[in-house]
N, C-alpha and C positions, 0 to 999 in steps of 0.2 A: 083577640078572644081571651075571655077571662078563666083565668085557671084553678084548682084547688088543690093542688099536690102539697102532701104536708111538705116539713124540711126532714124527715126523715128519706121522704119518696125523692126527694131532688138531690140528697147525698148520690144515689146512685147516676154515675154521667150518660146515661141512658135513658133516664125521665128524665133528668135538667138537659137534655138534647129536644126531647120532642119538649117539654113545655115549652124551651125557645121558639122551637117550630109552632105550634101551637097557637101562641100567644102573636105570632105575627098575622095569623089572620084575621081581617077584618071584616068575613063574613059578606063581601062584596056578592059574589055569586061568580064573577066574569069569567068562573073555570067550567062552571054548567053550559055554556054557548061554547065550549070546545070538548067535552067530555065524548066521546064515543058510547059510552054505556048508558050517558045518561039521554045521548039522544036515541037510542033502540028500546031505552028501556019507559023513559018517563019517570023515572020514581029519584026523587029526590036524595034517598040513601043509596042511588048506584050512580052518584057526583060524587066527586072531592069531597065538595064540601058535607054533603051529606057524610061521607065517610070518615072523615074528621071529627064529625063529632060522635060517630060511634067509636072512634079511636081513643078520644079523649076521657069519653065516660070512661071504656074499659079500663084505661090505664090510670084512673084519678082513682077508681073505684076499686083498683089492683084486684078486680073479679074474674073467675074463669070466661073464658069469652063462650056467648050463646048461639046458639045454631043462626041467629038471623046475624050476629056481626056477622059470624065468619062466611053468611053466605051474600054478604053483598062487597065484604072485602076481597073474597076471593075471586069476585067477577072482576074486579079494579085490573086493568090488562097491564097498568104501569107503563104507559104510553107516553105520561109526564107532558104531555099537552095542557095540561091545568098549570103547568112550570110555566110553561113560557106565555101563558097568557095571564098569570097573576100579576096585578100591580104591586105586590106586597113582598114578592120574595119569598113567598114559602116555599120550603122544600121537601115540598110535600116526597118525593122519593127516600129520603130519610125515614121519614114520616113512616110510611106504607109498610117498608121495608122490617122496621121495628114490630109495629103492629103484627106484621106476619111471622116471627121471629119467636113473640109472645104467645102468638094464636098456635103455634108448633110447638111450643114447650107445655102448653095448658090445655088444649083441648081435645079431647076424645073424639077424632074423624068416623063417621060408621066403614066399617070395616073393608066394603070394598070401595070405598075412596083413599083409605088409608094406603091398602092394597097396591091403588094403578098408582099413587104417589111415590111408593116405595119401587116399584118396578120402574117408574121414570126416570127416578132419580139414580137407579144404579143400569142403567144401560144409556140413554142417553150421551152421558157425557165418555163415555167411552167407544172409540167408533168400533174397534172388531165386536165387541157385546151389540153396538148400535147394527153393523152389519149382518149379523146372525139373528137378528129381530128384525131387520126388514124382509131378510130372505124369507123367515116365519109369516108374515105380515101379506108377504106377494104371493104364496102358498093357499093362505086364506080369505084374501082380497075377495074372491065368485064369490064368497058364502058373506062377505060384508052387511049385507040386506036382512040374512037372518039374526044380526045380532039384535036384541033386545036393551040394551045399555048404548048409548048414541056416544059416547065417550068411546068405546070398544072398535064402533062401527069406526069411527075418524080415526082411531090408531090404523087399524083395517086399508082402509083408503089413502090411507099416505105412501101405502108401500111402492116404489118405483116398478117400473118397464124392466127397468134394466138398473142393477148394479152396480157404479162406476168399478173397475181396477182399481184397486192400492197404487194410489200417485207412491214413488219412490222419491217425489222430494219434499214429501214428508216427513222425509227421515231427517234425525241429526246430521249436520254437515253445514257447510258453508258455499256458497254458492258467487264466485270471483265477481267481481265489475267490469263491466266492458270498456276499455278504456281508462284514464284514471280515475283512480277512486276518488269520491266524489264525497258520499259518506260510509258509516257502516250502522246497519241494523239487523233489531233481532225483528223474524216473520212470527208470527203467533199461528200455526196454523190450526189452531179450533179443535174443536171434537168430531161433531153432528157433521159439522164441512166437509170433514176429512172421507167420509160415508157418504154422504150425499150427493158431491158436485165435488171430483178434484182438480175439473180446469180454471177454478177459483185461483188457486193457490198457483196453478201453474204460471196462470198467467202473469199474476203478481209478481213474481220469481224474474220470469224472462223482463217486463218493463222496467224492473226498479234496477235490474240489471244494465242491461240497455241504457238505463239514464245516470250509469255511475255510481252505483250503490253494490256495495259490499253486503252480501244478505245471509244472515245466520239465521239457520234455525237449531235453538237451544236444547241441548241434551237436559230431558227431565220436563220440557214445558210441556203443557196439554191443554187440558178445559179451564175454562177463564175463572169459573163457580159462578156464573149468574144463574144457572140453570136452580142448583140447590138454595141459592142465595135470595129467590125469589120463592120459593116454598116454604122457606124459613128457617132450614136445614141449615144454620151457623155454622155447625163443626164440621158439617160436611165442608160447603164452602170453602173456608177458610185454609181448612187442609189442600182443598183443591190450589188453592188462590197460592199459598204460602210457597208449594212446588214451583210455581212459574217465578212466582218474585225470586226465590234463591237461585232460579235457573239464569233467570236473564241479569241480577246483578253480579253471577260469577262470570257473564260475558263482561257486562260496564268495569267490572276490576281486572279482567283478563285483558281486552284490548280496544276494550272502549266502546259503548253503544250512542251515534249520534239518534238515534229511536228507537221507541218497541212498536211496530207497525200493524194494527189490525186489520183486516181487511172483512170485518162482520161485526156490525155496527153496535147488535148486541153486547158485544162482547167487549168491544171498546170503552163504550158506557161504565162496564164491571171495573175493566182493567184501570181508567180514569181515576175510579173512586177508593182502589186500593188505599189511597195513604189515610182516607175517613174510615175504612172497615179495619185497618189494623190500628189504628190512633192508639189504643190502651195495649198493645200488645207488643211482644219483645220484637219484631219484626217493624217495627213502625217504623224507623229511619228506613228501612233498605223500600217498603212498599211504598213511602214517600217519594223515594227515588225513582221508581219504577213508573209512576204515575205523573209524574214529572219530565219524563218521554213519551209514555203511549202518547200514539199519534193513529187518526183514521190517515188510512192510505190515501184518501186526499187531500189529507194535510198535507202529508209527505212532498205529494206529486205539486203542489202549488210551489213549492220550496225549487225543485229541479229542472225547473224551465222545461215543459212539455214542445217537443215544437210542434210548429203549428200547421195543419192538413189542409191539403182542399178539403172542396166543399163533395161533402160523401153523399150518396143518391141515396140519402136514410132518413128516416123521421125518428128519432127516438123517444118516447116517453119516459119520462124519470118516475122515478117512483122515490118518495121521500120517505125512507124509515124513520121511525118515529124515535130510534133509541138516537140516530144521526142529528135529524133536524131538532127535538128538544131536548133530547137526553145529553149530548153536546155540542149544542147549537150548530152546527154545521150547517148551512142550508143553500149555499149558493157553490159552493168548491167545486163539488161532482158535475151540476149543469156548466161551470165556466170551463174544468179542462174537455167536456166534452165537445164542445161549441169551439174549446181552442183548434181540438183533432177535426175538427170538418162538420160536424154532425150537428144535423140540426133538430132542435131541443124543443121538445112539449109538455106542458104539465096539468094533469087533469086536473076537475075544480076540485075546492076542498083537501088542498093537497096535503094541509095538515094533518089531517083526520086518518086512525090506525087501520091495515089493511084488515085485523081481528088475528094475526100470526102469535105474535107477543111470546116467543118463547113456546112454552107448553098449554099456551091457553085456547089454541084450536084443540088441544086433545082434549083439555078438561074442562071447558067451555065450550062444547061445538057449536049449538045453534044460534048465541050473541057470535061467535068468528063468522059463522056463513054468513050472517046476516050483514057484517062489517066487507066480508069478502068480493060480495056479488055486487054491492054499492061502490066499492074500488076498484072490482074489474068494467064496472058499466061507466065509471068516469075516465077509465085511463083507454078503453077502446072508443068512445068516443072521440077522442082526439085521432083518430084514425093512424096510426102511429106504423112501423113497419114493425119493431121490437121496443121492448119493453128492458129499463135499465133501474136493479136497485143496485144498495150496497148491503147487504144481508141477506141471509140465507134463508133466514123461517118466512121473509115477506115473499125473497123469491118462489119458493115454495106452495105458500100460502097461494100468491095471486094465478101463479103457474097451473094449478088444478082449478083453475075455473076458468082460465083463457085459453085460447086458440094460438095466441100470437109466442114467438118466441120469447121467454126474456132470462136474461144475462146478467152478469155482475158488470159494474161499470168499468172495472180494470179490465174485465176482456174485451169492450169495445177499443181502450183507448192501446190497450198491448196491438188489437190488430190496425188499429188506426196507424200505428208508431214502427210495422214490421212483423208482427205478430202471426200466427195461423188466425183466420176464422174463425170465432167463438162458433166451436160444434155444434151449440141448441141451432144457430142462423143453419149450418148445413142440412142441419137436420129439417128446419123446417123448409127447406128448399125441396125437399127430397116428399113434402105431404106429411112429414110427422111434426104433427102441430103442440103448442103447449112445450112447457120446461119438460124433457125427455125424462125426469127422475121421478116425476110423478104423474104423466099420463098412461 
C-alpha cells in the first residue's frame, strides 16, 4: 500500500511503525473471508482491510478522527484472524492498537460512551471493585429488560448465580513441587479470573505442581493491561503492565524464573507483546525479559510430559480462542494434551472464527457479540459434545450464557484427568444445573 506521511510524520517511531505496517499490504482482500465483523456486517469498512484504510487516511492526514472511523474501528473485536490468514504479514494488531491509542487521545466519545468506558476501565481489572459490581449487577439482573441502552442491559446479564469465594492461592506465596523440582514459575493469576471462576487458577496450581513445578505467584502482579490497552488507555496500561514486569523480574533475579505462565489466553497475547509496548521506554530490557518466558499453560504442559490416561467416557469440544490460536499461534497444544489424558477431542466448524467475547466487546458491542455467540454455540452443540473446553475466560463466559452444556477451562479437564478433583461446572451439571454456574 502506498503511503504519504511526510519525513517529519515518520521522525515519530510510531508512524514510521504503522507506515511499515501499512505499506506491507497488498490490498489482497484474504482477511474479509475470515473477518467475523465483516461476515455479520457486510460492509466493507468493518474488514481489515476496510479499516486500514480508514487508519491510514487518519493518521497520514494527522486529523481528529470522525464519528464513522471510530465507529467501525471500534466494532474491530481484535481477534487478529486477518493475522493469520494474510499472505503478507501484516500486523495488523500493531496496527489497530495505534489507531485506538490515537482515537483515545483525539476524540471526543458522547458522554455516556465515554462514561461506561471510564467505569470499565477502572473496575474490571480489579477483581474486589470487579466483585462488588457483580454483586450490584445480580441485584439488578430481574429489571435487565427495562433497561433502554443494550450496552447496560449486557452488563446487567453477565452477572453470576453465585459468586465464587476468594480462592486463597491467589495470594502471594509459593506453592512447593511434588517431587523434585522440575522447574520454577511465576502463575499470573488475572484480574476478571480472580472474580469470576477461581477453580481456574486452582487447578493450574495443583497440575503444574503435580508435574514438578515450583509455582510463585508474584507479590505486586495483577492485571495484564490488555483490558485498557485495548481502549487506548496507554498510561493506564502500561502502568498496569509495568507492576507485573518489576514483579516477575524481581523473581527471575531472586531465584530464577524457568516461565511466566498464563493461563487466560487474552492475557498471554498482552503479556507476549510486552517487550514491543515498552520498546521506547526505560523498562524495555526487563519487559523484553519478561516476554521472553510468558508462556500459555500449554506450552508449559507440552514441555512436562503429561502422562497419558485411559480412554475417559467424555466427548469434549474445544473451543479455539482466538487470542490462543492467532494471537499466538497455538492451535494444536490444548487438543494434543487432551487426547494425551484420555478424552476425546471435537471441533465445531468454523473453528477459527471469534465467539464475539473479545475482552469488553460483549459489553460495548452487544448485538455483533450475540450474533457471533449463538453461531458458536449452534456449531460447538452440534458436535454433540458432553462439556465444552476453552483456555480463556471472557470466551468461557461468553459461550457459557447461551449453552446448556458445561464448560471448563482446559487445565481443569487435564488436572482431573492427572488426580485432580472434578472440575465443579461437570458436578454441577450432573446435579441439572446446566451452563458455566457463573453466569446462568
Amino acid at each position: 500500500m502506498k503511503t504519504d506521511f511526510t519525513a517529519e510524520q515518520l521522525a515519530d517511531p510510531k508512524i514510521a511503525r504503522a507506515n511499515e505496517i501499512l505499506r506491507s499490504c497488498v490490498h489482497c482482500g484474504f482477511c474479509t473471508a475470515t473477518c467475523p465483523t465483516y461476515q455479520v456486517l457486510g460492509d466493507e469498512l468493518d474488514s481489515p482491510r476496510g479499516r486500514i484504510y480508514l487508519i491510514k487516511d487518519m493518521l497520514e492526514k494527522n486529523r481528529v478522527p470522525d464519528a464513522n472511523t471510530v465507529k467501525h474501528i471500534d466494532r474491530c473485536l481484535s481477534c487478529l484472524a486477518c493475522m493469520t490468514t494474510c499472505p503478507s504479514g501484516v500486523h495488523y494488531m500493531h496496527l489497530v492498537d495505534q489507531a485506538r491509542e490515537y482515537i483515545e487521545e483525539r476524540y471526543k466519545r458522547p458522554i455516556g460512551e465515554h462514561a461506561l468506558r471510564w467505569i470499565l476501565a477502572r473496575i474490571l481489572p480489579y477483581p474486589m471493585r470487579f466483585r462488588l459490581a457483580l454483586l450490584g449487577a445480580k441485584i439488578g439482573r430481574p429489571f435487565a429488560r427495562l433497561m433502554p441502552d443494550a450496552r447496560l442491559r449486557a452488563m446487567l446479564e453477565m452477572a453470576p448465580r453465585q459468586i465464587p469465594p476468594v480462592s486463597r492461592n491467589d495470594d502471594p506465596q509459593t506453592f512447593a513441587a511434588q517431587g523434585p523440582r522440575r522447574k520454577r514459575v511465576a502463575l499470573m493469576t488475572g484480574c476478571a479470573q480472580k472474580a469470576l471462576n477461581t477453580d481456574i487458577n486452582d487447578a493450574t496450581i495443583r497440575l503444574l505442581t503435580r508435574l514438578g513445578c515450583e509455582v510463585v505467584v508474584a507479590e505486586g502482579a495483577g492485571c495484564c493491561g490488555a483490558l485498557t490497552h485495548h481502549m487506548g488507555k496507554t498510561a493506564e496500561s502500561h502502568a498496569t503492565a509495568a507492576r507485573n514486569i518489576r514483579a516477575w523480574t524481581r523473581e527471575m533475579d531472586r531465584g530464577g524464573l524457568d516461565a511466566v505462565v498464563i493461563n487466560t489466553s487474552g492475557c498471554g497475547t498482552t503479556v507476549k507483546d510486552y517487550g514491543y509496548m515498552f520498546r521506547h521506554e526505560a523498562l524495555a530490557g526487563d519487559a523484553a525479559r519478561v516476554s521472553a518466558i510468558a508462556m500459555d499453560v500449554s506450552e508449559l504442559l507440552m514441555q512436562l510430559d503429561l502422562p497419558e490416561g485411559g480412554a475417559q467416557p467424555m466427548t469434549v469440544a474445544y473451543h479455539a480462542a482466538c487470542s490462543l490460536q492467532h494471537g499466538q499461534k497455538i492451535k494444536t497444544y490444548p487438543k494434543d494434551l487432551l487426547k494425551r489424558a484420555g478424552f476425546s477431542v471435537v471441533e465445531p466448524a468454523d473453528s477459527h472464527l471469534c465467539c464475539g467475547s473479545a475482552g469488553t466487546y460483549n459489553l460495548m458491542q452487544p448485538e455483533i457479540s450475540k450474533q457471533l455467540k449463538a453461531r458458536k454455540v449452534r456449531t460447538l452443540e452440534a458436535k454433540n459434545p458432553d462439556v465444552i473446553a476453552a483456555g480463556n475466560i471472557g470466551c468461557m463466559m461468553q459461550i457459557g450464557s447461551g449453552s446448556g452444556l458445561p464448560v471448563v477451562h482446559t487445565v481443569e479437564l487435564l488436572d482431573w484427568a492427572t488426580g485432580g478433583p472434578q472440575p465443579p461446572a461437570l458436578g454441577r451439571a450432573a446435579q441439572g444445573i446446566t451452563g458455566v454456574p457463573i453466569l446462568r
